[in-house]
SEZA-527709 format. One record per atom (N, C-alpha, C): residue in one letter; atom name; z negated, x negated, y negated. Coordinates in pm, whole numbers, plus 50000, padded with zeros to 5 digits. Layout:
<res:a atom:CA w:Z u:X v:Y>
...
//
This chain:
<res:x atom:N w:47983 u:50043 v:48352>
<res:x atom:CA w:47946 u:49991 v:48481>
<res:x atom:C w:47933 u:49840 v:48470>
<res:x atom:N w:47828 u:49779 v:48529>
<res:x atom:CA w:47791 u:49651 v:48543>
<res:x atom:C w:47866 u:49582 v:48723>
<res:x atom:N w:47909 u:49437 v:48677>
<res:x atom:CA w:48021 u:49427 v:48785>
<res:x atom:C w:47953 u:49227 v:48761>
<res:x atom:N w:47955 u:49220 v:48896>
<res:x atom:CA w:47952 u:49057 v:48936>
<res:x atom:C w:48024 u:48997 v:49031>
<res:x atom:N w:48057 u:48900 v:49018>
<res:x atom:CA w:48148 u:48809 v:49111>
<res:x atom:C w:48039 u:48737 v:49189>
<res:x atom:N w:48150 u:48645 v:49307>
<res:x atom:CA w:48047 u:48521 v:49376>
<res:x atom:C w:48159 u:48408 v:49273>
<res:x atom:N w:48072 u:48286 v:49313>
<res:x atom:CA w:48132 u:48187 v:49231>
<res:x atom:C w:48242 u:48111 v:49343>
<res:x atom:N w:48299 u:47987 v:49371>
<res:x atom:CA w:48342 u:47936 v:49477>
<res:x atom:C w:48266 u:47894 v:49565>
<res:x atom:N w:48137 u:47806 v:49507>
<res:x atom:CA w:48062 u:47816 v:49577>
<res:x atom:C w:47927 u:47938 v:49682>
<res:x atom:N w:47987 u:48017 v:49647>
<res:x atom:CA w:47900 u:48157 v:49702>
<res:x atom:C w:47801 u:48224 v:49581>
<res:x atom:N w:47782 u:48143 v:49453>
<res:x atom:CA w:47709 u:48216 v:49402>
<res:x atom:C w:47700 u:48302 v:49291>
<res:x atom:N w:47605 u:48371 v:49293>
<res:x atom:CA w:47637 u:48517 v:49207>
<res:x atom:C w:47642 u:48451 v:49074>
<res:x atom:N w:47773 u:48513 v:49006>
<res:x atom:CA w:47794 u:48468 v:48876>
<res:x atom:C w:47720 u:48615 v:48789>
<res:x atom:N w:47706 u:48549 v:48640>
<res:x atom:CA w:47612 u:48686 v:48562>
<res:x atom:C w:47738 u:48843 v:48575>
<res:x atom:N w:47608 u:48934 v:48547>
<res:x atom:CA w:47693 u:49052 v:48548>
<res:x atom:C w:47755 u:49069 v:48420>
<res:x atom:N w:47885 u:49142 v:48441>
<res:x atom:CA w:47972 u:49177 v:48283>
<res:x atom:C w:47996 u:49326 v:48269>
<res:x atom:N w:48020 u:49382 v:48158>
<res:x atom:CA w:48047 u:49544 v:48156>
<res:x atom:C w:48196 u:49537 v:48173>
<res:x atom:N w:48258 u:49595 v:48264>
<res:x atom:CA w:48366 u:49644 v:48349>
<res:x atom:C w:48388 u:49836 v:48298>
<res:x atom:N w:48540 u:49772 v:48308>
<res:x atom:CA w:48566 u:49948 v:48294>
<res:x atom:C w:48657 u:49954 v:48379>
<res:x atom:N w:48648 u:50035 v:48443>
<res:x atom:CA w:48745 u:50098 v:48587>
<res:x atom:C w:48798 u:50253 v:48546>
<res:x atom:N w:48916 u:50235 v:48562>
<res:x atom:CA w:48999 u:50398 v:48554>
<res:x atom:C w:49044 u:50422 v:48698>
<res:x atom:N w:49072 u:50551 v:48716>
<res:x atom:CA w:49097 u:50653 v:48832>
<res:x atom:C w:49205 u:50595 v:48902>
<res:x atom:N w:49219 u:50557 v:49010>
<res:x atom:CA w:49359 u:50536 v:49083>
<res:x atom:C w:49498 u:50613 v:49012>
<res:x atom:N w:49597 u:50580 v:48989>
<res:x atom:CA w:49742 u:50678 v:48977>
<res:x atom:C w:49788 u:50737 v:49067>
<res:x atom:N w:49756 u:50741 v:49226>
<res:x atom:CA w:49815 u:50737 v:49355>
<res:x atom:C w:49741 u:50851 v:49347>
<res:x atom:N w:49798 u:50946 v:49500>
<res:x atom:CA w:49724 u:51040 v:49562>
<res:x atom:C w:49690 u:50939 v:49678>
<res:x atom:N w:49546 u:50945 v:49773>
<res:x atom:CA w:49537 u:50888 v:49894>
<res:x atom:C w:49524 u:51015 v:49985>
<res:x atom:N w:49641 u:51051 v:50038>
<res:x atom:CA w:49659 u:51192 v:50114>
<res:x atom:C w:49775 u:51166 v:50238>
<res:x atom:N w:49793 u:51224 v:50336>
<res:x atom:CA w:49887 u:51246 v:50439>
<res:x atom:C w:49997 u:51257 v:50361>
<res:x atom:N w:50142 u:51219 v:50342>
<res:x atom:CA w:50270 u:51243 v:50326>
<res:x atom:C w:50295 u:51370 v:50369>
<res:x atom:N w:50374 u:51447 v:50311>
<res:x atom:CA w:50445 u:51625 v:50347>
<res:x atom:C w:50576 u:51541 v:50487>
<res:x atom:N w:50615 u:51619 v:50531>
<res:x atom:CA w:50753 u:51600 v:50585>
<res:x atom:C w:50835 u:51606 v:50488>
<res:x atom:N w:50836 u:51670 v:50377>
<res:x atom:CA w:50943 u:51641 v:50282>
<res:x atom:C w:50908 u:51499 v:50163>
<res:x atom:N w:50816 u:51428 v:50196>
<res:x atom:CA w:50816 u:51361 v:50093>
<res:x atom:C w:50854 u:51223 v:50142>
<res:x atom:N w:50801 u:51233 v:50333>
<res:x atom:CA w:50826 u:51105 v:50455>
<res:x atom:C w:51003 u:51104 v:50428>
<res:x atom:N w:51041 u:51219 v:50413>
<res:x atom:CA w:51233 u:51188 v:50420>
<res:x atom:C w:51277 u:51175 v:50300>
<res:x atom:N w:51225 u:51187 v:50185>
<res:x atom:CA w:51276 u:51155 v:50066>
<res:x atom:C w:51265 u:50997 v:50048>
<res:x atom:N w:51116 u:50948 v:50141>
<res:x atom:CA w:51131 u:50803 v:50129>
<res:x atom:C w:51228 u:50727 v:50189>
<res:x atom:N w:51203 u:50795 v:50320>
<res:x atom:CA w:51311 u:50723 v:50415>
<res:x atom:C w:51467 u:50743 v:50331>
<res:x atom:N w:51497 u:50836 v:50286>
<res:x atom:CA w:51656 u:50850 v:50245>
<res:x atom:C w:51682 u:50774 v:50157>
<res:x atom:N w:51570 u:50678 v:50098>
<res:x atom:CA w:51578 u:50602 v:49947>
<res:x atom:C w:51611 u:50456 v:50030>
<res:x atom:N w:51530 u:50443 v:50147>
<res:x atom:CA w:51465 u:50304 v:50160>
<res:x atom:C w:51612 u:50261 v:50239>
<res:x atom:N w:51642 u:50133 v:50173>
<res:x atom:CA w:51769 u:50075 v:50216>
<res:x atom:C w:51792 u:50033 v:50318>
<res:x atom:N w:51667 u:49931 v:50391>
<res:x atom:CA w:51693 u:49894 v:50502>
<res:x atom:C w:51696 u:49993 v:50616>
<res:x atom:N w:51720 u:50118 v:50603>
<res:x atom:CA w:51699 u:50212 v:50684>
<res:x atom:C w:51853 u:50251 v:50737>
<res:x atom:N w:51949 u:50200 v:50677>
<res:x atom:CA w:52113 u:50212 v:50707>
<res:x atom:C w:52101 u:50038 v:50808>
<res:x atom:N w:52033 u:49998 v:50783>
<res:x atom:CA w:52074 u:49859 v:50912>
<res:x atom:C w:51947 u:49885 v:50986>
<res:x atom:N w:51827 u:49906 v:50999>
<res:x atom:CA w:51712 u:49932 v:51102>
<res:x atom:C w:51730 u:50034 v:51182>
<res:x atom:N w:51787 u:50158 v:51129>
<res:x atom:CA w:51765 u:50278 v:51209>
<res:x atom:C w:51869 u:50304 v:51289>
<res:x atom:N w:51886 u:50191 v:51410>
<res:x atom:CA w:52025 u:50303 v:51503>
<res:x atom:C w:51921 u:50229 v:51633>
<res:x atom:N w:51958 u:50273 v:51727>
<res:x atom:CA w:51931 u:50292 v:51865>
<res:x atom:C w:52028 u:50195 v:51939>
<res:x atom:N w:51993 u:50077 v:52015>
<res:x atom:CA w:52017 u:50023 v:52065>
<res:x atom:C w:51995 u:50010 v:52193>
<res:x atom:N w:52114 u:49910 v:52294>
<res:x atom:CA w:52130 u:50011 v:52399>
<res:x atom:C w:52099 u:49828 v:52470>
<res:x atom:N w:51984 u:49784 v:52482>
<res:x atom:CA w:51963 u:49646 v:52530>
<res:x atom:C w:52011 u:49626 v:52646>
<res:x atom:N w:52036 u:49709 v:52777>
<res:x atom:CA w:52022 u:49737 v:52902>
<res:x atom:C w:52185 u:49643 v:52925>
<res:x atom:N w:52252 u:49673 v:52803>
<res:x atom:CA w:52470 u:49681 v:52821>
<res:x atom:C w:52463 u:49536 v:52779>
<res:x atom:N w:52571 u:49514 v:52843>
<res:x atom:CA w:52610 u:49374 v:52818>
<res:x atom:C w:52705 u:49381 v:52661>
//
């Protein structure tokens, strides 16, 4: 595959042969089991996740 940049000034720099491989990721919806495996990992989730009661003094 042939691949070009702009320069800083806006202009097209020459084309170069580029090689691009496949993403590693899936780009898909999360399972419910995969949303709670994250959440159970993710740390700030023991100080973000409680319910606060703004209304009480």
């Amino acid at each position: 595959m042939l691949a070009g940049n702009l320069s800083e000034k806006g202009i097209p720099t020459p084309l170069t042969r580029t090689m691009f491989s496949a993403p590693m990721s899936r780009v898909d919806i999360l399972t419910s089991k995969e949303i709670k495996q994250v959440l159970d990992t993710f740390r700030l989730m023991l100080k973000y996740n409680q319910d606060l009661d703004r209304d009480s003094t």
